[in-house]
C-alpha positions in Angstrom: -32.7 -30.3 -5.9 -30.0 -29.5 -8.8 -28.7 -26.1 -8.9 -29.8 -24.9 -5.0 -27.5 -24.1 -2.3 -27.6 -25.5 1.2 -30.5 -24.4 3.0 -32.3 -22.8 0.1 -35.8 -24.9 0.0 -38.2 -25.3 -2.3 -41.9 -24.4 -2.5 -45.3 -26.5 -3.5 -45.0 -25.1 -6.7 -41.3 -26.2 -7.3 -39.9 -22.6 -7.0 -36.5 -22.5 -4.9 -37.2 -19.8 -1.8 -33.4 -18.6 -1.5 -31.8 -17.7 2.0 -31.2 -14.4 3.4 -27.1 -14.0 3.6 -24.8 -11.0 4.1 -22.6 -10.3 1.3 -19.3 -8.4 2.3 -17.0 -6.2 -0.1 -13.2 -6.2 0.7 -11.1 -3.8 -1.1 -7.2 -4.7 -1.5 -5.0 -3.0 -3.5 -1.9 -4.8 -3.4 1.4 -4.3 -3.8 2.0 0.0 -3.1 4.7 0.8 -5.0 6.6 4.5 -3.7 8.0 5.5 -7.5 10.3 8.5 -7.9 11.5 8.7 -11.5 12.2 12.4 -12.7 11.1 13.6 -9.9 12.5 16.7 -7.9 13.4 15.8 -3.9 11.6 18.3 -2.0 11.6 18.8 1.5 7.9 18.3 1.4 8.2 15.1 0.0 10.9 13.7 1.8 8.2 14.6 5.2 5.7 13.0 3.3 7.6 9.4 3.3 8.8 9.6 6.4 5.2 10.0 8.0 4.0 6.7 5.9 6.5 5.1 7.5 6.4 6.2 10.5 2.8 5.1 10.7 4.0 1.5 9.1 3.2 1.9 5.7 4.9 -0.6 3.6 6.0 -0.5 0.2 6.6 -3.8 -2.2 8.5 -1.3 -4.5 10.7 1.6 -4.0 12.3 3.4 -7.3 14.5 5.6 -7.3 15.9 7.5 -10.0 17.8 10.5 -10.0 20.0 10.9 -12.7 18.3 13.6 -14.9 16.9 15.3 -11.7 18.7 18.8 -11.7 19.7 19.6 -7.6 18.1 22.8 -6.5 20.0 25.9 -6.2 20.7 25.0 -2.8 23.1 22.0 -2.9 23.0 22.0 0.7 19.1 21.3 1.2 19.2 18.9 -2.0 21.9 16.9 -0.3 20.3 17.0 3.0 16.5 16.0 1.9 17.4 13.2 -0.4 19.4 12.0 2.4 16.7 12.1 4.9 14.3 10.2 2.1 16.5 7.8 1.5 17.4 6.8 5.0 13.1 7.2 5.9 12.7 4.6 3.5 15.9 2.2 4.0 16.6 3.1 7.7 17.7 -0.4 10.2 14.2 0.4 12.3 12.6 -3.2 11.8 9.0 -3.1 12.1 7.0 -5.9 12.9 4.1 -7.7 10.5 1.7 -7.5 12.9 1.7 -4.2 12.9 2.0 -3.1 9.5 -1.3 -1.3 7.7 -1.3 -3.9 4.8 -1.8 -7.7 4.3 1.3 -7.4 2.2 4.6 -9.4 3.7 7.5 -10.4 2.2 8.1 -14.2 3.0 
């Protein structure tokens, strides 16, 4: 029975009767990279990070690149909100595998 599978049969008149199976779609999209390049540090994005990782989203990737990023008129804020994305994403909170919303882990 060349080219059947296990527990397909075959009828009188030599036709192969296939099995009834499940098929099962799994979506990963692996690594997440977090990329900053040119971009402006915004209070709103600096809140964005931090609830991704607060809820254990991991990233494979961070860039960060501020050098032709002009701060905003208020040095203060700038200062402040880079400083609170910076220490979101690099902070000494450990976070366990288990619990972490992708397959991805760093061996």
């Amino acid at each position: 029975m060349r080219g059947t599978r296990v527990g397909d049969t075959r009828t009188k008149s030599g036709e192969t009767k296939c099995r009834a199976v499940y098929l099962r779609c799994t979506f990963v999209l692996e690594p997440m990279i977090a990329s900053f390049h040119g971009t402006n540090v915004t209070p709103e994005l600096a809140e964005t990070i931090q609830a991704l990782v607060r809820d254990n989203t991991w990233f494979s990737n961070v860039s960060l690149w501020f050098m032709n990023c002009q701060p905003e008129e208020n040095e203060y804020t700038s200062r402040t909100t880079t400083g609170q994305l910076v220490s979101s994403i690099f902070g000494n909170t450990r976070r366990s595998h288990k619990l972490a919303n992708s397959r991805y882990c760093r061996e």
